[in-house]
C-alpha positions in Angstrom: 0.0 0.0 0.0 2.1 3.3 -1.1 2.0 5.8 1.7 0.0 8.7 1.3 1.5 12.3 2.3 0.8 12.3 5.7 2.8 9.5 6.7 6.0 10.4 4.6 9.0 10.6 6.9 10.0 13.7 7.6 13.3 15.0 6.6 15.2 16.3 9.6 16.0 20.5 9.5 19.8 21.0 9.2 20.5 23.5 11.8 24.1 25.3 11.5 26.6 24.8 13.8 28.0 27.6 15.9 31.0 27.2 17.7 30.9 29.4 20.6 33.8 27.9 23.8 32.5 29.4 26.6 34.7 31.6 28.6 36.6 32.9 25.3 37.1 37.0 25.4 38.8 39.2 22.3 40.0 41.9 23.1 39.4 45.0 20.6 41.4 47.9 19.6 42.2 50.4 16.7 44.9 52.6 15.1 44.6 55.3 12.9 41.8 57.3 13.8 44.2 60.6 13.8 46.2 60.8 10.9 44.9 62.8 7.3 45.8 59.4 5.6 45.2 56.0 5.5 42.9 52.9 6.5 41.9 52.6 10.3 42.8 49.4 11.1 41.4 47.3 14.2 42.7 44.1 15.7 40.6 41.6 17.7 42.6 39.2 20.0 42.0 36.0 21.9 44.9 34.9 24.2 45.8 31.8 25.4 46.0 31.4 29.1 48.3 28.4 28.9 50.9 30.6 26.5 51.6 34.1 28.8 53.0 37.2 26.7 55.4 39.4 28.9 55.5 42.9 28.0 52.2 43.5 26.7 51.2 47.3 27.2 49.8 50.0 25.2 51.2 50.3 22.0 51.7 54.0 22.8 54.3 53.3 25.3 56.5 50.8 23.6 59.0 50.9 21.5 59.1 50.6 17.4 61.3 47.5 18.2 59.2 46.6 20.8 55.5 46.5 19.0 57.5 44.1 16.8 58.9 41.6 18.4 55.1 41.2 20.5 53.6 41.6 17.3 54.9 38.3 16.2 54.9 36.4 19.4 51.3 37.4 19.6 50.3 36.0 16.5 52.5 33.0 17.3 50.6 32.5 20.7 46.9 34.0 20.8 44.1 31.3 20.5 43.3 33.7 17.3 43.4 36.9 16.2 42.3 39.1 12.9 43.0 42.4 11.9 40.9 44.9 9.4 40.4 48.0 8.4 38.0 50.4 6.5 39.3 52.2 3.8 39.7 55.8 3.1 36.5 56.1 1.1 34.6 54.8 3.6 36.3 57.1 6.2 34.9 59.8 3.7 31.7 58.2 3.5 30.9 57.4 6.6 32.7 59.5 8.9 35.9 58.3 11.2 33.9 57.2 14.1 31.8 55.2 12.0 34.3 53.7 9.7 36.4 52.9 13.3 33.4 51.2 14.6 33.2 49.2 10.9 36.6 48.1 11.1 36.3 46.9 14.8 33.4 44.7 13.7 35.3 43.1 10.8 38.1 42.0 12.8 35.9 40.6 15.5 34.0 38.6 13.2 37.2 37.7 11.3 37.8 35.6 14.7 38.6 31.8 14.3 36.6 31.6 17.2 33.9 32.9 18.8 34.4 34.7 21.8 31.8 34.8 24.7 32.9 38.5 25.4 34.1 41.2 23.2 36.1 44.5 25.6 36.6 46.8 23.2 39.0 49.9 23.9 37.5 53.3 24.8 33.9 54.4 25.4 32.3 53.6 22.1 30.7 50.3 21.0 30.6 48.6 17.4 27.6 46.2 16.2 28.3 43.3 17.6 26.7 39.7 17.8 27.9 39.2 21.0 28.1 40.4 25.1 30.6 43.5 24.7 31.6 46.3 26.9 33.5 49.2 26.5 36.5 50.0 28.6 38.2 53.3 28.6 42.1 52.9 29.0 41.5 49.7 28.1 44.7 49.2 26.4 46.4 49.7 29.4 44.4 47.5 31.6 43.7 44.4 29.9 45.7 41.8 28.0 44.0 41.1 24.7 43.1 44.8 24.0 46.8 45.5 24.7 47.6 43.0 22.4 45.0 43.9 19.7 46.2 47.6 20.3 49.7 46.2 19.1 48.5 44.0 16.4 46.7 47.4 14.8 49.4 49.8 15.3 52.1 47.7 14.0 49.7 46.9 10.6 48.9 50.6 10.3 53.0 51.3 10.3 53.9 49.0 7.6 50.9 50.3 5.5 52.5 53.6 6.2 55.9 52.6 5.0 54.7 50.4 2.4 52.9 53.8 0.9 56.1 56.5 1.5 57.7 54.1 -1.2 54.8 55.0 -3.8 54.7 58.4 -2.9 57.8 59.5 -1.3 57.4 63.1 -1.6 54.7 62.9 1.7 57.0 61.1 4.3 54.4 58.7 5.6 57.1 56.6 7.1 58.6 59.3 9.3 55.0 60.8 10.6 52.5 57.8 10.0 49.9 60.0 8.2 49.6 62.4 11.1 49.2 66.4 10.5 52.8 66.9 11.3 54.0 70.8 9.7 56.1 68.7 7.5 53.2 66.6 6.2 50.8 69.7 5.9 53.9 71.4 3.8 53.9 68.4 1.4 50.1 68.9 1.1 50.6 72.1 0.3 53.1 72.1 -1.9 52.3 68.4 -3.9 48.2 68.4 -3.5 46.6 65.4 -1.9 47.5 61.8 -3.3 44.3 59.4 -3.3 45.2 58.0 -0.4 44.1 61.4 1.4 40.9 61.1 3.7 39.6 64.5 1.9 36.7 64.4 4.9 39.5 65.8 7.1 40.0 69.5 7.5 43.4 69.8 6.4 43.2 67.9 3.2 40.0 69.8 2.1 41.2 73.0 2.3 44.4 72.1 0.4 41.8 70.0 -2.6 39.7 73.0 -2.0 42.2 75.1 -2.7 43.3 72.9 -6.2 39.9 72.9 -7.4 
């Protein structure tokens, strides 16, 4: 007797796997919301308990030589990390705040892992999927946003050197994009290059200016 409708077996729903470890926090931090040039980049860091990095502190206090060597033992040890950035047009686009807060959400869901908390440095929040909280100082205070803070800073420098080879006549690698007089005098003197966040005071006047 062929079975009617009713009594078809039911295939089972597939339901997608999440894996979220409990007890897993990334730490979140950014560099590069101050200079006229540039991506702000973000870092998101999970540490491993069983694998201690000495020396992690704010990126702001260490040394060039320093950042380096923890940038590599940190991504050599941490459970995970990622690092990303929004560009310059969306800096334009969106504003820096908001295209800080984009960048800190791509790295944290660039994360191997899913953390069960997300402490993110300073007093401002990105959308996240997850329990977050915002600490200000964080970078000095806890681990993983010490090591994100390292992880983004060190990124943001070797973008700036890697761009003072294709246009040398700004000094990127000396001031890192910032409004330095001798960065403003290379503004004024060669115009902005496209890699220019023209949203920033400085830089429009000077493409204001050109136009």
């Amino acid at each position: 007797m062929p079975l009617n409708k009713s009594s078809k077996p039911k295939k089972p729903k597939q339901v997608p796997l999440v894996w979220v470890t409990p007890g897993l926090l990334a730490g979140v931090d950014e560099a590069g919301r101050g200079p006229l040039a540039g991506p702000v980049v973000a870092a998101a860091v999970i540490l491993d308990e069983r694998q201690p990095i000495k020396g992690l502190a704010d990126s702001k206090v260490l040394s060039p030589k320093q950042r380096a060597r923890l940038y590599d033992e940190i991504r050599a040890k941490a459970l995970c990390c990622s690092v990303a950035q929004a560009s310059v047009q969306e800096i334009d686009e969106f504003n820096i705040l908001q295209a800080t807060m984009l960048a800190m959400r791509r790295a944290v869901e660039g994360l191997r892992l899913k953390p069960s908390m997300v402490l993110v440095d300073g007093n401002r929040l990105p959308t996240l999927t997850v329990r977050a909280e915002a600490v200000v100082g964080g970078d000095a205070k806890v681990a993983a946003i010490s090591a994100a803070s390292i992880l983004a800073k060190v990124t943001r420098d070797l973008w700036c050197e890697a761009y003072a080879l294709q246009y040398p006549q700004y000094g990127f690698a000396a001031h890192k994009g910032y409004g330095t007089a001798e960065h403003l005098a290379a503004l004024k003197l060669h115009g902005a290059c496209p890699e220019h966040r023209r949203s920033f005071r400085p830089v429009a006047q000077v493409v204001g200016r050109a136009a």
